[in-house]
Steps between C-alpha positions, in 0.01 A plus 500: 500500500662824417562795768277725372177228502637446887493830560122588363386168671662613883315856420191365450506255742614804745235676424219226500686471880426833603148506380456221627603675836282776418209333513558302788577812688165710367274160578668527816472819599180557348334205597619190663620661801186713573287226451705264737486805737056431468442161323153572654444755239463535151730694280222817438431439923858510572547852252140640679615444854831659424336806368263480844810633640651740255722229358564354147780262355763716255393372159702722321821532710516092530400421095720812425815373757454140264523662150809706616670180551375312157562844315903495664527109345394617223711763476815287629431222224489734170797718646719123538365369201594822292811526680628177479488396889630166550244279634567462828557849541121550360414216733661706799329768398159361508583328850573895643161600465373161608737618795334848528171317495497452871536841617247588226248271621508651849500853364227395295281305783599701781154774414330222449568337813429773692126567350448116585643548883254848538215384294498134641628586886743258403891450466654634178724227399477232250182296504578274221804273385553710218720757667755227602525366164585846359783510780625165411529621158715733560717350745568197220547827282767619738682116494505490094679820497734388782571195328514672140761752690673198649530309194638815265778526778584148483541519134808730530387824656456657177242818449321365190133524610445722228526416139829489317652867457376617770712661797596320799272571802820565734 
C-alpha cells in the first residue's frame, strides 16, 4: 500500500474517531446523564421540570463544543494529506485532539451538570457510563502517543515526524 493511501486512510479513520467522540460526548451530555439523574421521567418531563426551576441543558454550547472538535480533524487531515505528513504523524495528530477530548467533555458538561444538580436537587456529576468511556478514550489516546513517542526514539532519536524536507523539530 503506498504512503500516501496510508496516510488518507489514518485521516479518515482519525476523524471517524473524533466524531465518533463527538457524539458520544453530546448523547452524553445532552441526554444519558440527565436521564440517569431521573429515569422516572421522560425526556420532555425531565426538560419541563428543569425549566420549573429556571434551568435548561446547553444545546448549543455542548453540539457546538462537538463540531469544534470534528471541524479541527478535519482540518488536521486535509492540512497532512496536502502536506505530506507521514502517517503516524497524522495518526498522532488525530490522537491529540482525542487527548483534548477529555477536558472538552468536562468544559462541555460542566453547564449541563449544573442545570441537572439545581433543576433536579440532585448531584451534578455523571449519571451515565458514558462520561467514563469518553475518559478512557482519552487516556488510551494519551498511551498511543506515549508509545508512538517511545517508539520514534527507539528508532534512532531522529526528528522526522514530519515529511521529508522538512526541518528538524530541535
Amino acid at each position: 500500500m503506498q504512503v500516501r493511501t496510508v496516510r488518507v486512510v489514518v485521516a479518515l479513520g482519525g476523524i471517524s474517531a473524533v466524531a465518533t467522540f463527538a457524539l458520544v460526548l453530546t448523547l452524553q451530555t445532552l441526554v444519558w446523564s440527565p436521564m440517569g439523574a431521573a429515569p422516572h421521567l421522560s425526556y420532555v418531563q425531565l426538560l419541563d421540570a428543569l425549566a420549573q426551576h429556571g434551568e435548561t441543558l446547553p444545546f448549543a454550547w455542548v453540539v457546538g463544543a462537538g463540531l469544534l472538535g470534528v471541524t479541527l480533524s478535519i482540518a488536521l487531515a486535509i492540512v497532512s494529506v496536502a502536506l505530506g505528513w507521514r502517517p503516524l504523524t497524522v495518526a498522532a495528530g488525530q490522537l491529540g485532539l482525542l487527548v483534548l477530548g477529555a477536558p472538552a467533555y468536562w468544559v462541555a458538561s460542566f453547564p449541563a451538570g449544573m442545570a441537572v444538580a439545581d433543576g433536579l436537587q440532585t448531584y451534578g456529576g455523571d449519571h451515565a457510563p458514558g462520561g467514563r468511556l469518553l475518559y478512557l478514550v482519552s487516556l488510551t489516546a494519551v498511551v498511543a502517543l506515549c508509545a508512538i513517542g517511545f517508539a520514534r526514539s527507539v528508532r534512532g532519536g531522529r526528528h522526522d515526524l514530519l515529511a521529508r524536507g522538512s526541518r528538524p523539530l530541535g
